[in-house]
C-alpha positions as CSV (number, residue, x, y, z in Angstrom):
1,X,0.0,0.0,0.0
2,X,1.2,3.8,-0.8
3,X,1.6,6.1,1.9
4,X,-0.7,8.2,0.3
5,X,-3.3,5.8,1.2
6,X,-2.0,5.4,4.7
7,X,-1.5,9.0,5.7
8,X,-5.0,10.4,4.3
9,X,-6.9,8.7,6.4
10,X,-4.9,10.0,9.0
11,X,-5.8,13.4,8.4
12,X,-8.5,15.2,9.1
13,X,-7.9,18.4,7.0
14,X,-10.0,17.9,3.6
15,X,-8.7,21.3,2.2
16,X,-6.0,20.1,0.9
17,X,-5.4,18.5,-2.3
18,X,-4.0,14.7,-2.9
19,X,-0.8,16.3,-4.7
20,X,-0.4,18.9,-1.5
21,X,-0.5,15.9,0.9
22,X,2.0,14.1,-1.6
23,X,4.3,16.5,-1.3
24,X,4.4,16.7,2.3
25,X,5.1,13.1,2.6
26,X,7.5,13.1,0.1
27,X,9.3,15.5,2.4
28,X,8.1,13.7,5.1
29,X,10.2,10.8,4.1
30,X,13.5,13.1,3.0
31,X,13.2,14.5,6.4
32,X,13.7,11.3,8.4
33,X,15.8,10.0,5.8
34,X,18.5,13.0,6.6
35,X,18.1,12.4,10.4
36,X,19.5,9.0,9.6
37,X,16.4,6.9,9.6
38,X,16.3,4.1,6.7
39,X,12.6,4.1,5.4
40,X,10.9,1.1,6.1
41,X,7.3,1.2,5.2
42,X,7.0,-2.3,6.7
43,X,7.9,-0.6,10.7
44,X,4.8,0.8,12.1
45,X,7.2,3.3,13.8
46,X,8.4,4.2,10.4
47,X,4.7,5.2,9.4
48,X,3.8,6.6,12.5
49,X,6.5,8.9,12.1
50,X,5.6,9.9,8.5
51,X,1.9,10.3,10.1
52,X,2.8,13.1,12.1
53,X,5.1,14.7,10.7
54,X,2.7,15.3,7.3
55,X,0.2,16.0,9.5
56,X,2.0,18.7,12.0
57,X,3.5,20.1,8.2
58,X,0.0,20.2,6.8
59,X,-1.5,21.8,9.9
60,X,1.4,24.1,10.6
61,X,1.8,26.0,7.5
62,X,3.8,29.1,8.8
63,X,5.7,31.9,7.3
64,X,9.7,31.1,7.0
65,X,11.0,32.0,10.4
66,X,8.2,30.7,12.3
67,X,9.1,28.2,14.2
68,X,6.6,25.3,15.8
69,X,7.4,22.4,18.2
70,X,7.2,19.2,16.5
71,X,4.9,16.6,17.5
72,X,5.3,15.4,21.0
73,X,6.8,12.2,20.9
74,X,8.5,12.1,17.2
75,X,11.6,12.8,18.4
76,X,11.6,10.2,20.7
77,X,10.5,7.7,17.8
78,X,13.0,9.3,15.4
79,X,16.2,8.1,17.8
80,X,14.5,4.9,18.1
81,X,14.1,4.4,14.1
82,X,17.6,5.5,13.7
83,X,18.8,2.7,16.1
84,X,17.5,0.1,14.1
């Protein structure tokens, strides 16, 4: 399954268009790949982590400079996934 079809139902914003919530996956995925995590859509860790942080970057669209707290508990999940 795509994580398109994983992480939409995982959202509850339906302003935003399939190709919008592509994208933030996409850079979803390049995210925790540069932390060091190795993508693994087989780890629900792995998902969950894609899961919030499309949906914090969907719900959290700031102006450069703003800055935001990520999700509580993705860091924690991100040091985990990068152990593996």
């Amino acid at each position: 399954m795509a994580l398109i079809d994983i992480v939409l139902p995982y959202i509850r914003d339906d302003s935003s268009s399939t190709e919008e919530i592509q994208s933030i996956i996409d850079s979803a995925v390049a995210y925790l790949t540069n932390a060091g995590v190795t993508e693994d859509e087989t780890n629900p860790l792995y998902i969950l982590a894609v899961k919030m942080l499309t949906v914090h970057w969907n719900e959290n669209r700031e102006p450069i400079g703003s800055t935001s707290k990520i999700a509580f508990g993705l860091e924690g999940i991100i040091t985990q996934l990068q152990n593996i």
